[in-house]
N, C-alpha and C positions, 0 to 999 in steps of 0.2 A: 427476674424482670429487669434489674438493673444491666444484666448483662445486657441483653435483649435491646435494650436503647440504644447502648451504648455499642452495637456490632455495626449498623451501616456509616457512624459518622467513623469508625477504625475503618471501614472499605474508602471511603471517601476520599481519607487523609494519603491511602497505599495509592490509589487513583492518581491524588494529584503526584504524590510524587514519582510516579511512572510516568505521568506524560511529561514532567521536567525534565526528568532524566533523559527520558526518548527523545527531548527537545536539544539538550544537550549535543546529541549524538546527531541529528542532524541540521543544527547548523555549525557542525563542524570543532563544535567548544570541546568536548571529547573526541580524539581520532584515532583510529586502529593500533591498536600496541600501544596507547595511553593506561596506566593502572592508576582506577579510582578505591579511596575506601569511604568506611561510611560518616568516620572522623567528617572530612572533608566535604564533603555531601551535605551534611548537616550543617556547616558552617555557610558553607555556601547556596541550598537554598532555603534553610532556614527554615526545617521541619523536621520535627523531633527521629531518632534514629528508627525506631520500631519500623513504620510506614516505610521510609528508603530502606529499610531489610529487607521487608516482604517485597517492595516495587521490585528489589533488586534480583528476587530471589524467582520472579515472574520473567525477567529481562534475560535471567541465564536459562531457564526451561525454553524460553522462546531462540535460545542461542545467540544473544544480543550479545552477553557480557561472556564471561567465560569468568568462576569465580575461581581465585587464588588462594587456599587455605593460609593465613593468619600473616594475610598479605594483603589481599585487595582485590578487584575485579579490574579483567582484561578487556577492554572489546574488543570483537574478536572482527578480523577486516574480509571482507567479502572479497571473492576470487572470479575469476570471469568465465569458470565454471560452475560457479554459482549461478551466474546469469542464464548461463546456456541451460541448466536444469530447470529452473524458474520458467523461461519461455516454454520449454518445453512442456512442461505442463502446466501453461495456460491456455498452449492451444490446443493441448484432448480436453481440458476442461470447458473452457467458453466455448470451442469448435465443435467440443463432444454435444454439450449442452443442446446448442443453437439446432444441431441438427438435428438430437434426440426429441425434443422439443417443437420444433419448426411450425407445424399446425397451431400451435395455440400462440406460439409467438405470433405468426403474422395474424394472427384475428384478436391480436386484442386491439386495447384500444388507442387510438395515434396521441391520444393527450400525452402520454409518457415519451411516444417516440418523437412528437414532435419538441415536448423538453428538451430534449437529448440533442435537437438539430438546432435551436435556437443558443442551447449553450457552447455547440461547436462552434455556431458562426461568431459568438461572441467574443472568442479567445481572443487574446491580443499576444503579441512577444513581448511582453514586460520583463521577464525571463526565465530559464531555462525549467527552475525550479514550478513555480508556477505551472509553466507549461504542460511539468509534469503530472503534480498533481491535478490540475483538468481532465488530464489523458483519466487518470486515475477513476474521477467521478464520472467519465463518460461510462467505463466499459462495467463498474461496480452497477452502474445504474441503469445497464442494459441486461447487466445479469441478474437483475432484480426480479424480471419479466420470468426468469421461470420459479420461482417462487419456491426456492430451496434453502432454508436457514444454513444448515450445517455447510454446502455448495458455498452459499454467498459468504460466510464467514473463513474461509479457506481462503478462498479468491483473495480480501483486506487483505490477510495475514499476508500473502503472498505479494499485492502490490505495497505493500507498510516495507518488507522485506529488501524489494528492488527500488525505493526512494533511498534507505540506507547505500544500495550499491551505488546511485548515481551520484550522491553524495560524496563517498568513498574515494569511487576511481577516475569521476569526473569534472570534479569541483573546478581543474583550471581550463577546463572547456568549456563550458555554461555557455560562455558567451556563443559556440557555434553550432547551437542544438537550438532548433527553433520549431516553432509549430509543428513542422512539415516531419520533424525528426521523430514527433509523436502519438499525433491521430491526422496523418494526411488522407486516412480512408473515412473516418467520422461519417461525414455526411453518405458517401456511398452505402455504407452498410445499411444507413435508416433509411434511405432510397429502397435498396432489393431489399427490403422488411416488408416495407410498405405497398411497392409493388410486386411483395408475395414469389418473390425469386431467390430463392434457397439456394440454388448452386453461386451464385452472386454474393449473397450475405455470408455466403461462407469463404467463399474465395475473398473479400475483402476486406472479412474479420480477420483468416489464417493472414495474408499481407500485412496487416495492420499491427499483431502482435509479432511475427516473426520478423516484421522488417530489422530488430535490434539486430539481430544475429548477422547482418550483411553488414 
């Protein structure tokens, strides 16, 4: 029994200290070919070692870190063939999706799509980063609408993934990536949703996620 109490507040502690770490990693306080160990970790965010093992030991399965026997962990730097794999299957996945799907997307209900258009028009260019993850919550929360856990939990991983890349290879560009660089289709898509035009919501979702690649 004691153990039994005592399991979720151990989840809890490996929790926070993966999204430290994750935090670490993108705003930039770890950067690619950095080697951290658990020494150091502990000191610095001041959580006992156990929790940053196991955080740590989730961060290299996910291919975060890359761990260095009786050495330390590497983060390992994304490639711009990373990217190009990433997009690419975002768009058999959200494109696969939208179309397999299509009939039940456009008859549901416009409270979600219209979410989705008032938090487009809302974006501001405060910057880059931001910007990004907006893009983020738009398209997580359009893929909501076909109601696939396993699907939607891919999709994160994959956008959690390419905030790492922009981070990475982009950090001294920020400043020239703006709204437009992100979801300039947004409102078009919830338009042909709405108006129940499939070859439209597809063609300006496929735009919308491929424009990285130009």
């Amino acid at each position: 029994m004691i153990t039994n109490k005592l399991k979720p507040i151990r989840t809890s502690l490996k929790q926070d200290a993966y999204i430290k770490i994750y935090g670490l990693v993108t705003d930039n306080t770890i950067k690619p070919g950095d080697i951290i160990n658990l020494s150091d970790l502990e000191k610095y965010l001041k959580i006992s070692r156990a929790p940053i093992r196991d955080a740590l030991i989730e961060l290299c399965n996910e291919n975060v870190f890359k761990s260095i026997p009786r050495y330390g962990y590497e983060l390992i730097k994304l490639r711009q063939e990373d990217l190009v794999e990433m997009l690419n299957y975002r768009l058999v996945l959200e494109c696969g999706f939208l179309e397999k799907n299509w009939k039940e997307v456009a008859s549901c209900d416009h409270e979600t799509l219209n979410y989705l258009l008032e938090h487009t028009r809302k974006l501001s260019n405060t910057n880059a980063v931001s910007e990004w993850q907006n893009n983020s919550v738009f398209h997580i929360g359009l893929f909501k609408l076909h109601n696939n856990s396993h699907a939607l939990l891919s999709l994160e991983h994959t956008m959690k993934k390419m905030t790492r890349f922009f981070i990475q290879n982009y950090r001294e560009k920020w400043e020239e990536m703006t709204k437009k660089t992100f979801s300039s289709h947004h409102e078009n898509i919830i338009y042909a949703i709405k108006d129940k035009d499939k070859a439209k919501a597809l063609k300006y979702l496929n735009e919308d996620i491929g424009g990285f690649k130009r």
